[in-house]
Residue, then its C-alpha position, 0 to 999 in steps of 0.5 A: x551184490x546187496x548195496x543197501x548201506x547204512x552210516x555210510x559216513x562214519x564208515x568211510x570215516x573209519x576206513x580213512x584213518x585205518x589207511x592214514x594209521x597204514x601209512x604212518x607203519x611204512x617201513x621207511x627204514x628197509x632199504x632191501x626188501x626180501x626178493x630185491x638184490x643186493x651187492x654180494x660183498x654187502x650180502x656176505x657181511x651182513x650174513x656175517x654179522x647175523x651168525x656171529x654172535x650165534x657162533x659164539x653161543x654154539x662154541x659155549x653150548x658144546x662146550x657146556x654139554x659136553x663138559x657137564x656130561x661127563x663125554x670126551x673133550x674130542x666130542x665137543x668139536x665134533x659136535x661144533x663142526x655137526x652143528x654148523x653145518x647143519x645149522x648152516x644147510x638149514x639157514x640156506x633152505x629157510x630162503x627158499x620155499x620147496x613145497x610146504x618146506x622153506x619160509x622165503x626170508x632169511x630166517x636163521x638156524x640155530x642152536x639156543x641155550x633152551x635145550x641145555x638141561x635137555x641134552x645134558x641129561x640124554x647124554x649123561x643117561x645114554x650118550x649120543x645115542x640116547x640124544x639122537x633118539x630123543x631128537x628124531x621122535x622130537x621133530x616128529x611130534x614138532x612137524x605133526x604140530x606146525x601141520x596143525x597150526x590151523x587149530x591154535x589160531x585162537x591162540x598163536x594170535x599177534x597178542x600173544x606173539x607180541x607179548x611174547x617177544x616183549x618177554x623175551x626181550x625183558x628176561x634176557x636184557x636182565x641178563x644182558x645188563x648183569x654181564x655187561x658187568x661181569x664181563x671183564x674176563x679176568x681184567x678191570x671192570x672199568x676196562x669192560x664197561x669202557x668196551x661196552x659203553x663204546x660199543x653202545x655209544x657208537x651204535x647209538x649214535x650212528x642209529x639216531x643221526x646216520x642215513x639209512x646208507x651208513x645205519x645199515x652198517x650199524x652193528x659191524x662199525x659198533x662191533x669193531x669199535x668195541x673190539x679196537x677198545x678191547x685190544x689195549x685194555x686185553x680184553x680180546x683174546x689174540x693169542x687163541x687166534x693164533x694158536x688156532x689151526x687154519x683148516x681141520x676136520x674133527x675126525x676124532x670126535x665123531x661118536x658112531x651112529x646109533x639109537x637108544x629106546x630104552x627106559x631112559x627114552x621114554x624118560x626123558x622124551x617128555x622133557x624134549x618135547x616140551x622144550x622142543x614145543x616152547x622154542x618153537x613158540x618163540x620162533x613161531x612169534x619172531x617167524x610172525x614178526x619178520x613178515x611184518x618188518x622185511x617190507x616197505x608195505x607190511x603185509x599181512x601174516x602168512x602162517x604157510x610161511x611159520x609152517x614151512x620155517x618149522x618144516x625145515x626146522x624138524x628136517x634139520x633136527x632129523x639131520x643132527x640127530x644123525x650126525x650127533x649134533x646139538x638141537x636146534x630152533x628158529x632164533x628170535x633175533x631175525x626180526x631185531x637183525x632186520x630192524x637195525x640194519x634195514x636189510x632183509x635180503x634172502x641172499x643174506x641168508x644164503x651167504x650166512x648158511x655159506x659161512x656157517x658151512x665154511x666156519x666148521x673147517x676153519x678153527x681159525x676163523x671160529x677162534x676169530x669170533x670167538x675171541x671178541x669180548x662178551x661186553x662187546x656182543x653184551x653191548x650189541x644185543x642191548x639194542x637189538x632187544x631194545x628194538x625187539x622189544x618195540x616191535x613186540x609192542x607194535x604186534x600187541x597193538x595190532x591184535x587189539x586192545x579192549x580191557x579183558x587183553x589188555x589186562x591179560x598181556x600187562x599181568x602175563x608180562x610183569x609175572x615174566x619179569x618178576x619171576x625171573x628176577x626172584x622177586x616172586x615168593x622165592x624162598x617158597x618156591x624150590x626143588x622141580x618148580x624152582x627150575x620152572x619158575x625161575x625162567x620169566x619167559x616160560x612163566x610168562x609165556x603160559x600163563x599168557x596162552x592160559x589167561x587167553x584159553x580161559x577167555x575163549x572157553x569162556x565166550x558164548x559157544x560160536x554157531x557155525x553153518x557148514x556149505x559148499x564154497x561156491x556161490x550157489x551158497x549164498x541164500x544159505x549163508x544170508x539165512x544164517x546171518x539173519x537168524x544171528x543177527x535178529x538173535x542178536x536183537x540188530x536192527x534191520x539196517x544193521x542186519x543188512x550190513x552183516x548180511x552185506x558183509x557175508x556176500x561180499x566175504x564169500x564173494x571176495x573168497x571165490x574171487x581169489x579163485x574164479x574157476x570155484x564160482x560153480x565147481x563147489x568141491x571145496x567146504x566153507x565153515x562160517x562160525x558166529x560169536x556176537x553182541x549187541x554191538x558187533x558181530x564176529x564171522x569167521x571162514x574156515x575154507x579148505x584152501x588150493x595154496x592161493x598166493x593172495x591175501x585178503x587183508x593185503x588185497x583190502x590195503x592196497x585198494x586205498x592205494x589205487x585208482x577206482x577200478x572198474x574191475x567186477x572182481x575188485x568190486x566185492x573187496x571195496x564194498x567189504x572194505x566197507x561194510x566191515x570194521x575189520x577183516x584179518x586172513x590167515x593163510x595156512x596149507x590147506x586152509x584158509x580163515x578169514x575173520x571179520x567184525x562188523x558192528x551195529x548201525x549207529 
């Protein structure tokens, strides 16, 4: 190992706040990680209260759908019943990691309002059949991306991700706002905003002044609060409830099987796929965003688990498509929901996939939730975004802010906000782009992944050195180094700190996997891009599904005790050569990215 270093002061300086910033982004508000138990009653009401809201909005899409469409109002139960049930099996799977399949965090399925204008018009074109076409071909092209989600690292990165659910939050907390408003359903204004401002008042004052016990029961006790107010006013609707049926099948609306290949197809599969694409940007974001708050500790971002999230997302596409149901996505309150209660057990995930499973035979139950006053779940989902909203400022924060990102993620959002609200030229922009520019999140959300393509095509072309992973290597490596960073113009105490930095990032990489010291069977990628104060390396490794992180196995190491351990060697002395170090896991692959600047 080469020991020579430079400014070692400074460093360790710098590494000493990195540990003290960690510290101050624990998550004291989890009180259940992912893989730690929680009481089945406790399980089953947060499961609960994660699907509600999502059962209202799939009640009011089918209905929608169907209506516009012009197909038989028996369709639209059916279509419901399809629905939930595939959601419901798909939320059960998210919890578990089969193979490349499975996230290992409780991550709902769902059905979104994205995919409105898209099956609307597959089913005024074709029926069913038509839009289960639409679908399979769909889920193909979306699993074929998630496999290649490797090539848009410089893309999907927590800029944009955060960003974009900053979008997200703001497009639709306007939305939220005006029904709060508009959500007297048939009675008085103020009768709406006394159920709303309940809601909100309760839920607000149980986040600030309540122990993490009770605020993780936070959102049940504002829900109700809300609803007791909403009886006397006759905002919720008892008498749906009781008309309601307390077990049926909706054997009548089931359409029959078929596919449809036609002109229509290929008209209309364009459109799928692009929205199939963007919901699924959004839900690569919150997939992101969980990661980060389900654990006391946040631990660096596993892209295996974006990729088994999507895997099972375009299995239960396939499987609507075959029981003529609605598409569906990964939503993005998941990350909210955790950020308000505190819970991120798997097993909430597996009783809500149960009670979506269960919720398709009872009309009764649906007609229950249901029937719970839009300013309630308006007043709700205020603080879920609110919360949403942070976090997305915490993942921009994360991924780095220098002049270029920071104007770009400032630009990117206020062009959202302002073409959702029309205050953007609209008088100018009409016909097709007018159903383009209208949602903020979309416009946002490209001209962020524009501004930032724009800005890797514009960096000095990266120099890359392709060997064998295996430490016969290294001479080829620290030859590489040097030549860039002489071309740089560094000084040689410089120079020896990226030479450094390469060891001990190719060291750090076969430690994860002792047996590659010699084996040699797997090929390393090193690519460049400097300047005269900092250079970027980036490893491209083909990957064996190792389970540990770098970045992980770095924080942990100020942690814990000085170890005498030759394999933990190379990541502290990485840990000190390097002003930062991200690994990004992936199947099959793995990047490791890692910054060092010049000897001061």
């Amino acid at each position: 190992m080469a020991l020579e270093i430079g400014g070692r002061p400074a460093l360790a300086h710098r590494y000493g706040r990195d540990r003290a910033l960690a510290a101050e982004q624990t998550n004291d508000y989890v009180l259940y990680e992912p893989d730690e138990p929680i009481r089945p009653l406790a399980a089953l009401g947060h499961g609960l209260l994660s699907i509600a809201g999502r059962v209202v909005a799939l009640a009011a899409i089918t209905a929608i759908v169907v209506e516009a469409s012009g197909q038989p109002r028996e369709y639209t139960a059916w279509m419901f019943s399809a629905s939930a049930v595939v959601c419901g099996l798909g939320t059960i799977a998210q919890v578990f990691q089969f193979g490349r399949f499975g996230s290992g965090y409780a991550i709902g399925v769902v059905s979104t309002s994205a995919f409105i204008a898209v099956v609307i018009s597959a089913l005024t074109e074709g029926g069913p059949a038509l839009l289960a076409s639409t679908m399979v071909v769909s889920s193909v092209l979306l699993f074929v991306f998630i496999q290649r989600l490797s090539l848009l690292r410089r893309i999907i990165t927590p800029t944009v991700t955060g960003t974009v659910l900053m979008l997200l939050a703001a497009t639709v907390m306007s939305v939220l706002l005006n029904r709060v408003s508009d959500a007297s359903g048939g009675g008085s204004e103020t009768a709406a905003l006394a159920v709303a401002g309940t809601t909100l008042g309760v839920m607000m004052g149980l986040r600030l002044f309540a122990p993490p016990v009770v605020q993780q029961w936070t959102p049940f006790i504002g829900i109700f609060a809300g609803c007791v107010v909403a009886v006397p006013v006759g905002l919720y609707d008892a008498a749906s409830v009781g008309e309601a049926a307390w077990i049926g099948i909706p054997l009548d609306g089931w359409p029959g099987f078929g596919f449809d290949f036609g002109v229509e197809f290929w008209t209309l599969l364009p459109g799928f796929a692009i929205v199939y694409l963007a919901a699924a940007i959004y839900g690569i974001s919150d997939t992101i965003s969980i990661q980060q708050v389900s654990w006391r500790s946040p631990r660096a971002t596993d892209f295996r688990v974006v990729q088994g999230a999507f895997n099972v997302m375009a299995v239960t596409n396939v499987l609507a498509a075959f029981a003529a149901g609605l598409p569906n996505t990964v939503p993005t309150a998941n990350s909210s929901r955790v950020l308000l209660t505190g819970v991120a057990a798997r097993s909430v995930g597996v009783y809500a996939g149960g009670v979506l499973l269960v919720l398709a035979v009872l009309p009764k139950a649906i007609a229950l939730l249901t029937a719970i006053p839009t300013a309630v779940f308006a007043a709700y989902a205020i603080v879920m975004l609110a919360l949403l909203f942070v976090q997305g400022m915490r993942l921009v924060i994360q991924g780095g802010l220098d002049p270029r990102t920071s104007t770009v993620v400032g630009v990117s959002f206020w062009l959202g906000v302002g073409f959702q609200n029309d205050l953007i030229f609209p008088d100018l922009i009409t016909g097709p782009w007018e159903i383009l520019f209208s949602n903020g999140l979309t416009t946002g959300c490209v001209a962020m992944i524009l501004f930032t393509v724009l800005i890797n095509l514009t960096q000095p072309r990266a120099r890359r050195l392709s060997v064998n992973l295996d430490i016969l290597s290294l001479p080829k490596v620290d030859e590489y180094l040097r030549g860039i960073a002489e071309k740089a113009g560094w000084d040689e105490p410089s120079i020896d700190r990226l030479r450094s930095a390469g060891e001990e990032t190719l060291a750090s990489l076969l430690t994860l996997e002792p047996d590659q010291l010699t084996r040699g069977d797997r090929n390393l990628i090193i690519s460049t891009r400097s300047d005269s104060a900092k250079i970027e390396l980036e490893f491209v490794a083909t990957s064996e599904e190792q389970d540990e992180n770098l970045e992980d196995r770095l924080a942990y190491l100020g942690d814990t005790p000085q170890s005498q351990d030759d394999h933990e060697l190379s990541f502290r002395l990485l840990r000190h050569y390097a002003s930062s170090v991200q690994h990004r896991k992936y199947h099959e692959i793995d990047v490791v990215t890692v910054e060092v600047e010049a000897a001061r």
